[in-house]
Steps between C-alpha positions, in 0.01 A plus 500: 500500500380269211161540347328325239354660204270377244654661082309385170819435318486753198618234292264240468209636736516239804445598868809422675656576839785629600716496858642860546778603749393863596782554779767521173336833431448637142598184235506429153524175428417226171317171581348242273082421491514203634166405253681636168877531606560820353717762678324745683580829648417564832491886679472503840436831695491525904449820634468405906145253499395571194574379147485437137581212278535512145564212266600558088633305201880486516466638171296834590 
């Protein structure tokens, strides 16, 4: 199950998307913005259909 989600990348502010996998279950994860290329932490939650996506400095 991949979905797409739209982020602003706490960082420098930008809209970005990103291309989840929510059939890996709960997942914490660091990507770069691909705008600013700083690392970013990414907190995915699935709990059955629904969930939550939160996105942080790597240094929060």
């Amino acid at each position: 199950m991949l979905e797409m989600q739209s982020y602003q990348c706490p960082c420098c502010g930008e809209t970005v998307e990103a291309l989840l996998d929510l059939s890996a279950g709960d997942q914490q994860y660091i990507e770069d913005c691909p705008v600013c290329c700083r690392p970013l932490l990414f907190e995915l939650h699935t709990d059955g259909v629904d969930w939550t996506l939160a996105v942080r400095r790597e240094d929060d």
